[in-house]
C-alpha positions as CSV (number, residue, x, y, z in Angstrom):
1,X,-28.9,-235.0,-159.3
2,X,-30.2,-238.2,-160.1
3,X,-32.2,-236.9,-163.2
4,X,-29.4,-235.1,-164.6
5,X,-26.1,-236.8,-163.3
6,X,-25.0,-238.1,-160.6
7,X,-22.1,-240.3,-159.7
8,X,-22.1,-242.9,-157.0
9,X,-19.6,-245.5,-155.2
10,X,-20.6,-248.7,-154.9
11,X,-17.7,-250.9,-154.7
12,X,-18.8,-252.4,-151.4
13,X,-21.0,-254.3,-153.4
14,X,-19.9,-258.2,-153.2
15,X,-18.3,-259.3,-156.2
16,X,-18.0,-262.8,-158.0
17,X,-16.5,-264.4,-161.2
18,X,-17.4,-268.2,-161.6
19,X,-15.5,-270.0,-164.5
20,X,-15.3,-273.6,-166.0
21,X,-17.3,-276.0,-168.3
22,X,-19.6,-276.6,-165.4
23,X,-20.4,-272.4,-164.5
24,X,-23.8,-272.3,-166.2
25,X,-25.1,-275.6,-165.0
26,X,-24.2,-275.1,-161.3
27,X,-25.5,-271.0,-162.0
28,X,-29.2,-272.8,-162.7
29,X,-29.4,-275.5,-160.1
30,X,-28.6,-272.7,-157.8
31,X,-31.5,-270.9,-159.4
32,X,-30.3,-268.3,-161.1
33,X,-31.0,-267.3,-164.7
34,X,-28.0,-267.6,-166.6
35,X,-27.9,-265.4,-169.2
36,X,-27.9,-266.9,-172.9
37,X,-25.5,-265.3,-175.1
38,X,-21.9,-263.0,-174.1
39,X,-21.9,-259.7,-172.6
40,X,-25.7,-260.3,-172.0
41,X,-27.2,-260.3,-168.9
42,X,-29.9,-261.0,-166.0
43,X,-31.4,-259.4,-162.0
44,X,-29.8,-261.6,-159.1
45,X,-32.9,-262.2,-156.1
46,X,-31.3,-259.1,-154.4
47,X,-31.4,-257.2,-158.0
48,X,-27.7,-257.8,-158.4
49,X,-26.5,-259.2,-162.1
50,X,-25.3,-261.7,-163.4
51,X,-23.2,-261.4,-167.0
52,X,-22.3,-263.8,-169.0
53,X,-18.3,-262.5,-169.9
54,X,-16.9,-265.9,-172.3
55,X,-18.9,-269.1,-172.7
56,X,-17.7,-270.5,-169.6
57,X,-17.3,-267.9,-167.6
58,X,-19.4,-265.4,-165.9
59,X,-19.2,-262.3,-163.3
60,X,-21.8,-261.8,-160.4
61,X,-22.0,-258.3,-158.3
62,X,-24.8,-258.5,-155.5
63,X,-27.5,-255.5,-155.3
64,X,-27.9,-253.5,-152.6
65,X,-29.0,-255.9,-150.1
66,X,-25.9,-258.1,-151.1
67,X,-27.2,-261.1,-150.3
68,X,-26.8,-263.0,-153.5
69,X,-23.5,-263.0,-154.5
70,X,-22.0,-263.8,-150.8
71,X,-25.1,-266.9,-150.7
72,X,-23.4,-267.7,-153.9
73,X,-20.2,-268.0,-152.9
74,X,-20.6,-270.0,-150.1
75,X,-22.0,-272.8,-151.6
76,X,-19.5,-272.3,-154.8
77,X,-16.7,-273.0,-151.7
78,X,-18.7,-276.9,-151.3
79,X,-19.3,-277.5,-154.9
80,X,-17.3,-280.3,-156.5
81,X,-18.7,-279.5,-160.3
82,X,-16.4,-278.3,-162.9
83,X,-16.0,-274.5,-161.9
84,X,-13.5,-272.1,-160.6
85,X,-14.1,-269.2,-157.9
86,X,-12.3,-265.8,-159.2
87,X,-12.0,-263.7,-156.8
88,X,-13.2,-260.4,-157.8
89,X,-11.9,-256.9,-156.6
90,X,-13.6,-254.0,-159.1
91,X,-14.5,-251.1,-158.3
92,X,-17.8,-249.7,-159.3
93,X,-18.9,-247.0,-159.9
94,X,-22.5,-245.6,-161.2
95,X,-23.0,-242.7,-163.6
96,X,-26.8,-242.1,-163.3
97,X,-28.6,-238.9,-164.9
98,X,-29.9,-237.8,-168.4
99,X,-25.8,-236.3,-169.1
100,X,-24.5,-239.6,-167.5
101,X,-23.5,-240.2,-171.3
102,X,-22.5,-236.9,-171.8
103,X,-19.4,-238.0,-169.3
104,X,-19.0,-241.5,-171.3
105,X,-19.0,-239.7,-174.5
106,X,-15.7,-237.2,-173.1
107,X,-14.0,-240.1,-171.5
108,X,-14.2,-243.4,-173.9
109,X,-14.5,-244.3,-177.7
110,X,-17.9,-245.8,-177.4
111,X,-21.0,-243.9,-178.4
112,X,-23.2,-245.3,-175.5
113,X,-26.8,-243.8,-176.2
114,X,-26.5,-246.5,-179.1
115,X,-25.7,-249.3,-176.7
116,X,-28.6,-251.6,-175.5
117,X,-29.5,-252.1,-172.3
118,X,-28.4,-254.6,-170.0
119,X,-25.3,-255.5,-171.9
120,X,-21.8,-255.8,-171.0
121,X,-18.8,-253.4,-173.1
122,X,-15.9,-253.6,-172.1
123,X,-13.5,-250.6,-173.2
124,X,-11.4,-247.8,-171.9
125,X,-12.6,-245.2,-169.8
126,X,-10.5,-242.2,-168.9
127,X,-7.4,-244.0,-170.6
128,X,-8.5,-247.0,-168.1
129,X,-9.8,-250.6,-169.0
130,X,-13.2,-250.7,-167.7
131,X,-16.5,-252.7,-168.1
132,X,-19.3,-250.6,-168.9
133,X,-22.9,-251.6,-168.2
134,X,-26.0,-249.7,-169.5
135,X,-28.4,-250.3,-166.4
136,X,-31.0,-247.9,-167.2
137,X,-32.9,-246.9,-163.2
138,X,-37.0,-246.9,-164.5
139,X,-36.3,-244.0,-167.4
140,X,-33.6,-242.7,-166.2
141,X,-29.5,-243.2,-167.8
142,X,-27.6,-245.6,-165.8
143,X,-23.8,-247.0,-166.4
144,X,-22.3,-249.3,-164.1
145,X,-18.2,-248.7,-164.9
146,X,-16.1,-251.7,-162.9
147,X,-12.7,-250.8,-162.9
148,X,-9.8,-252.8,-161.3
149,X,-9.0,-251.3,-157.7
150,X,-5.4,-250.6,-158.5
151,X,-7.0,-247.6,-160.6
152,X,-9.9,-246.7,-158.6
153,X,-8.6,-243.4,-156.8
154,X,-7.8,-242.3,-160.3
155,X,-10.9,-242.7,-162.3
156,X,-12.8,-241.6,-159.5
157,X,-11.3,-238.2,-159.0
158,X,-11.8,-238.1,-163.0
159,X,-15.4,-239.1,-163.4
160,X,-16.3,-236.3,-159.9
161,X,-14.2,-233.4,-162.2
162,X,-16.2,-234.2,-165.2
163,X,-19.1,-234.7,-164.2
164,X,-18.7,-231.6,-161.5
165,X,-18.3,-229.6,-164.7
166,X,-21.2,-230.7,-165.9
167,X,-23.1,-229.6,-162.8
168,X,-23.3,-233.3,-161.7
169,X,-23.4,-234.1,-158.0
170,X,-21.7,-236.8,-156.0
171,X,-24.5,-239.0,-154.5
172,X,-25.2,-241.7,-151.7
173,X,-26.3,-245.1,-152.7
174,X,-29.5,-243.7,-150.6
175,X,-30.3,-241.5,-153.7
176,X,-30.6,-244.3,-156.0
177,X,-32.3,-247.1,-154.3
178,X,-34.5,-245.4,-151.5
179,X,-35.1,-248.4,-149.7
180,X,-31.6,-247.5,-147.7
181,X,-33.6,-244.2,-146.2
């Protein structure tokens, strides 16, 4: 499924959104590589990402160890800099597969086989504002779509019809990073 298209929930992924003319200086001291231009973006330790979203203000989800984002947090709760916690709720989902944009292409305006990798669009998705991230897996397709919670349930079940009728298969976070097995 993974080759082809598979869909995956990974909203229990930790979730971040750091704001303020201070956000980039207190990213680096705590050693992360802040990404240099909007929409762009670099790996968290744990393989998470960071995105730069405005010029002072950026959005952290933790990888599948999600150990960066909560380590992040913590200290962000002590720091006297000039930055803001935003809490962050998304959901996220992950289209991965050679037809993953075959499912992007019926639900959203943006031709995504031209979009580069690593980079941040935000657009609609099913009718739905979404932030779309092209996170290629090795050679293999990969979107992450966040999607506020309050329409979760509903892009979900849209995303499993399509991509059901595309022969795609629900999968376990275990599918796409295998040291969960």
């Amino acid at each position: 499924a993974m080759r082809s298209l598979g869909l995956c929930d990974l909203s229990g992924l930790t979730k971040l959104g750091i704001k303020g003319s201070g956000a980039a200086t207190w990213l680096a001291k705590q050693q992360v590589d802040v990404p240099d231009e909007i929409y762009h973006s670099r790996r968290l330790d744990d393989h998470g990402v960071v995105i730069q979203c405005a010029r002072d203000e950026f959005f952290l989800e933790s990888g599948i160890a999600n150990d960066s984002v909560p380590s992040l947090s913590d200290r962000l709760d002590s720091s006297d800099e000039e930055i803001w916690k935003v809490q962050r709720q998304d959901a996220t989902f992950f289209l991965i597969g050679s037809r993953a944009v075959q499912v992007l292409a019926q639900t959203c305006g943006v031709d995504f086989s031209r979009v580069t990798p690593h980079t941040l669009v935000l657009t609609r998705v099913a009718g739905t504002s979404c932030g779309v991230f092209a996170d290629p897996v090795g050679n293999v397709s990969a979107y992450r779509i966040w999607v506020d919670s309050t329409y979760a349930n509903y892009l979900w079940e849209t995303l499993v019809q399509i991509s059901s009728e595309l022969d795609g298969h629900v999968v376990g976070a275990g599918c796409i990073y295998p040291e969960l097995r």
